[in-house]
N, C-alpha and C positions, 0 to 999 in steps of 0.2 A: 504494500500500500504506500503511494507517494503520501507525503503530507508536503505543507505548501507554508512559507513565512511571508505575513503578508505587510507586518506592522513593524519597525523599530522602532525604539526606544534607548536610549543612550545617554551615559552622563560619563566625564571620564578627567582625568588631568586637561586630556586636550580640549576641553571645552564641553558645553551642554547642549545637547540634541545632534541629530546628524549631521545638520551643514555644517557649524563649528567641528565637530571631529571629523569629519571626510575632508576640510580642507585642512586642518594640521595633520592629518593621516597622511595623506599623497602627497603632500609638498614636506614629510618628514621634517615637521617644523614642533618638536618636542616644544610641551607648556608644563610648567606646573611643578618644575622638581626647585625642590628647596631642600637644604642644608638646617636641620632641624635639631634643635639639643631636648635632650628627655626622651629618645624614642628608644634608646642604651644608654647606660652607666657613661658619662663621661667621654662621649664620643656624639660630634654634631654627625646626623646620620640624614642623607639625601633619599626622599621619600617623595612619590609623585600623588599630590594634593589636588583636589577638585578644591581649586583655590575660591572660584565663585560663591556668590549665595546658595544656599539651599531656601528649598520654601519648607516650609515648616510642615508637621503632617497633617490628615484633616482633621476637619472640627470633629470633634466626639471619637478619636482615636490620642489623646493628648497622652494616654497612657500609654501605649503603645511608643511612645516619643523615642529613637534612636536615630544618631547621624544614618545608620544602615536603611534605615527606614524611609529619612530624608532623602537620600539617594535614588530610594525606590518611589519616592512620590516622584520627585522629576523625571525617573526614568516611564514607569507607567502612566505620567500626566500627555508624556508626547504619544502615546498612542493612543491617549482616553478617548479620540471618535470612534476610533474603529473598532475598541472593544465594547461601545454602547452599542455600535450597528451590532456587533454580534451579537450580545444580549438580546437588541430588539430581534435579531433572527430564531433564534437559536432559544432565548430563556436562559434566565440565570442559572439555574439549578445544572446547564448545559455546558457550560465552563468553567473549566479548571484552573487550577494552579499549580504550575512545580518551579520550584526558585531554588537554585544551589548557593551554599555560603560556607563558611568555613568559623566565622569569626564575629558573626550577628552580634553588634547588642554587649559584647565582652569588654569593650573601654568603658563604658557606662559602669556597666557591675565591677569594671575594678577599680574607679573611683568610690564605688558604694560602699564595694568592701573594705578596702583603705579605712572610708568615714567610720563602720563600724567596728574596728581593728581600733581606733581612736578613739571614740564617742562611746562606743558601748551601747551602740542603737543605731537601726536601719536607718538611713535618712529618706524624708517622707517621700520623694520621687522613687523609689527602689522598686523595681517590678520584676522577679526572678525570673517571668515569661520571656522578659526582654532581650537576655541569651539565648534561648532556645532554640536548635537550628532548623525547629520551624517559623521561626517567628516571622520572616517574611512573607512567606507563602501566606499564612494566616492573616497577618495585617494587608495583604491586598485583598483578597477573599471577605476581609469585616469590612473592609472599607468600601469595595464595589460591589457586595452586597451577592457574592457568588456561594452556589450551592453544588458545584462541580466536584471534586477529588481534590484535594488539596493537601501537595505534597513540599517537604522542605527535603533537602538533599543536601549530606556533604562526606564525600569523596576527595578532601584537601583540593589540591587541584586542578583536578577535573571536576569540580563538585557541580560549574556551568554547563560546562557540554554535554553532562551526565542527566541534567535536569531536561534538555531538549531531547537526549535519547528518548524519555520516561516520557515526557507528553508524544509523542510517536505514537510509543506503544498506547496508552490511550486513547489516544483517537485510531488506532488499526483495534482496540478491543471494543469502540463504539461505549467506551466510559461518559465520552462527552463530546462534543462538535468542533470545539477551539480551544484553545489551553494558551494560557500566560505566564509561559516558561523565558525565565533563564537564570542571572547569576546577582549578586550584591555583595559586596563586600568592602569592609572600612578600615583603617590603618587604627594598629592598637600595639597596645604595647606587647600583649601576650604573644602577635606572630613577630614582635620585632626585636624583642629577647628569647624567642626561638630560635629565629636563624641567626641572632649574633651569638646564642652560646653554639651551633653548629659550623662556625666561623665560614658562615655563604656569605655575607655582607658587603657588598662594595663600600671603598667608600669615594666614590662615583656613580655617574649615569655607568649603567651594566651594556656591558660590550659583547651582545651574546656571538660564538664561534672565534672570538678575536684571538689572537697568539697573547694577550695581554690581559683576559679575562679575570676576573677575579671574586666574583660571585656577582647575586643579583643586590636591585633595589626593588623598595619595594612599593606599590601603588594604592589607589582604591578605586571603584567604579562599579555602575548600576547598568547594564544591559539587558534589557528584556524584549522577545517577539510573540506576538499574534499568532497564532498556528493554526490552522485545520485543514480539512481534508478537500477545500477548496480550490481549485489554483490560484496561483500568486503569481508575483515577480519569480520567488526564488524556492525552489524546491528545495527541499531537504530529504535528499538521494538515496542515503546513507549511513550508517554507522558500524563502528566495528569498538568492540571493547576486550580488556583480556587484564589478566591480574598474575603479573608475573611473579610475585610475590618473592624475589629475590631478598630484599634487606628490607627495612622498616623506614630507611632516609637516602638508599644509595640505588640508583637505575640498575639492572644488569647492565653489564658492560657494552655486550654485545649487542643488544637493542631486542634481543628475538621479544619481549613483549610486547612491545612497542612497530615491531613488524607485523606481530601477529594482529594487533587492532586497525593497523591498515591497511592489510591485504580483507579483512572481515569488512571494512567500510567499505572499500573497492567490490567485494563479490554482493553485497547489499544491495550498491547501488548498479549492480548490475554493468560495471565499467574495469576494464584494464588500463594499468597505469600510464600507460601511453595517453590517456582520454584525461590526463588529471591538465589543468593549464597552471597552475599555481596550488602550492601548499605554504600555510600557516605555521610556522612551527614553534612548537612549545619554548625551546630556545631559551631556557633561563641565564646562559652566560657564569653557569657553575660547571668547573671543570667535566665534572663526570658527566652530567648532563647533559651538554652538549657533544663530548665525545661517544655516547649513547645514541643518541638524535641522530649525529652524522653517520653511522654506521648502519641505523634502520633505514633512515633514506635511501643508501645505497643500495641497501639488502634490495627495498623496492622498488626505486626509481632511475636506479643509475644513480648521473650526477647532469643529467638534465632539463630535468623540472624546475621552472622557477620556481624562489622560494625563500622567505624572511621572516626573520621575529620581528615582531612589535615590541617587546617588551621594552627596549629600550626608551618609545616613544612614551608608554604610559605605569613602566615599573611593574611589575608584577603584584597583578591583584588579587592571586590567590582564589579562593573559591570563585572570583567573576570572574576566572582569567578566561575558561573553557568560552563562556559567552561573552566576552568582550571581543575574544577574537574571529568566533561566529559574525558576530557584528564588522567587524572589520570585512570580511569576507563577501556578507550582505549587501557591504555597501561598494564593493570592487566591482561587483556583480551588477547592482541597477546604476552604477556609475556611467553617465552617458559617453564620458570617454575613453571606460573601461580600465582605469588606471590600476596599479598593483600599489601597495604600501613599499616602500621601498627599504632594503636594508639597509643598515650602518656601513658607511667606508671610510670610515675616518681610520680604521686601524686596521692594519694587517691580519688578515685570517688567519688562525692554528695550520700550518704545512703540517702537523701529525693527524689533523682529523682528513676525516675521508670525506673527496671535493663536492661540494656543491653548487648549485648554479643560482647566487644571491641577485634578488632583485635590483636592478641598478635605480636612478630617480629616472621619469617618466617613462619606464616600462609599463606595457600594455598587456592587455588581454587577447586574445584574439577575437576576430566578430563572429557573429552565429551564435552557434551554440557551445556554451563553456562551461567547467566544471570544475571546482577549487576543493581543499581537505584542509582541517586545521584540526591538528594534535595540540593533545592535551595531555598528558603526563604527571604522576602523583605519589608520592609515599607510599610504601607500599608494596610499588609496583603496577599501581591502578592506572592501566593505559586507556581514553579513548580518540578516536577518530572521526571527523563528521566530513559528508560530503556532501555538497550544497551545490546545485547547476540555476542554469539562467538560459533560457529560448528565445534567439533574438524575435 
């Protein structure tokens, strides 16, 4: 069963809504990283910030109140027509929710707990729901008044791409008609004294494949799409997932998990690798990881598929990363002049990883019909794959 993405929704370092991030995306015009003190012990730490206002959540959800949540109101506010048109199609009770997150709601309750490590008493805003890694999925659901399936997801990070799998299968089990899947996640202290006691942390913008890498930075960002069994612009072709389960923090080497979730999105979507035009790659810019990445690629592609991380433009968002870069994908796709995100050249490639064919600036897509993949890769071992086409 195809399913069809018909709505973005977007908020990111590089800006709020699609036209702001589709033109710092292809003109690889990086916003929003700053040099921040308190994010580690004693170390100002470069993190990419949706510097803009957020609007605040709605009336009669105040409890509900998280930056995450802010997020998720801008992000679901840019497609609020087209999710009423479906209500009015479809019925509430017909639409779902699946939102992946990793990190909901956690800088709040660890100011709380701080206060009450101090105070010896909850301070009056304290909502334990406000963690929870449903809590997203929920708060759009109370708030647009949805009686669909309502799922939170997290998968570290692929916990996005994993949520668009899940509304799929939903609309192919006839759960519901449209689902308002994807990812949110907000910069906290709890993932930013994880990866600095893991010593991944740059301390610069991350230089993913570079001979000079030195781990990632890290981001925040709300991406969410419209789905159902409708057509759309953009299909969503495919998926392949696989849980190699090697270490708990470290990729296998070799990539086979991570080959294996792309050859599964490829046989999905009914296409051999030749048929891909561009792949998204997960590309954190941490040794192993990207010498992982480059070795899957090859397993599948050769080394001539186009092909780039973002991460460097918007930091690593962790639980959004899966659909933030979905959304990247989305928009290379209805982009009228088919542009790709372009990699980083400012610094020389790893000569020991295995070669790739990096997006240059004003690389294109082909016309017609085209079909792009963006990995996502996670702790674990939790690989997935999404393959996403466009009908000129």
């Amino acid at each position: 069963m195809s399913a069809y993405l018909h709505a973005l929704g977007v908020t990111c370092s590089l800006g709020h809504g699609k036209a702001a991030v589709a033109r710092a995306l292809f003109e690889g015009s990086p916003h929003g990283l700053y040099a921040r003190d308190g994010w580690v012990p004693r170390r100002a730490l470069p993190v990419s910030e949706v510097s803009a206002p957020l609007p605040g959540v709605p009336e009669g959800l105040e409890h509900r109140d998280t930056r995450n949540h802010r997020l998720l109101t801008e992000a679901v506010g840019e497609i609020g027509a087209e999710v009423a048109a479906a209500i009015a199609r479809f019925g509430a009770h017909r639409i779902g929710v699946v939102i992946g997150t990793s990190n909901t709601g956690i800088e709040e309750a660890t100011d709380h707990i701080a206060a009450h490590g101090r105070d010896g008493a909850w301070p009056g805003g304290y909502r334990y729901n406000g963690q929870e890694l449903g809590a997203p999925a929920a708060f759009i659901a109370q708030w647009l008044g949805l009686g669909g399936p309502c799922h939170g997801l997290s998968t570290a990070c692929t916990s996005g791409a994993r949520a668009l799998i899940t509304a799929r299968r939903l609309l192919r089990l006839d759960l519901c008609d449209a689902v308002i899947c994807g990812g949110a996640d907000t910069l906290c202290r709890l993932a930013t004294h994880g990866f600095h006691a893991l010593e991944a942390m740059a301390d610069e913008r991350c230089q993913p494949f570079a001979a000079a890498r030195s781990g990632i930075h890290i981001g925040e960002a709300a991406a969410v799409f419209l789905m159902t069994r409708e057509p759309g612009p953009v299909t969503f072709s495919g998926s392949g997932a696989s849980s190699d389960a090697y270490h708990m923090s470290s990729p296998e080497p070799d990539g086979r998990g991570a080959s294996e979730a792309m050859r599964a999105a490829l046989a999905c979507a009914g296409l051999d690798a030749t048929s891909i035009d561009y792949v998204n790659l997960h590309g954190t810019a941490t040794e192993h990881n990207d010498a992982m990445e480059s070795h899957a690629m090859q397993a599948v592609f050769g080394n001539g598929v186009p092909c780039s991380s973002t991460k460097w433009l918007t930091g690593h968002t962790l639980g959004a990363a899966g659909a933030l870069e979905a959304a990247f994908c989305w928009l290379s796709l209805t982009d009228p002049e088919r542009r790709l995100p372009p990699h980083p050249h400012g610094h020389a490639i790893d000569p020991a990883l295995a070669p790739l064919a990096f997006v240059a600036a004003g690389d294109r897509l082909p016309p017609g019909r085209r079909h792009v993949m963006s990995n996502s890769f996670a702790f674990g071992g939790n690989n997935a794959s999404l393959v996403f086409s466009h009908t000129a």
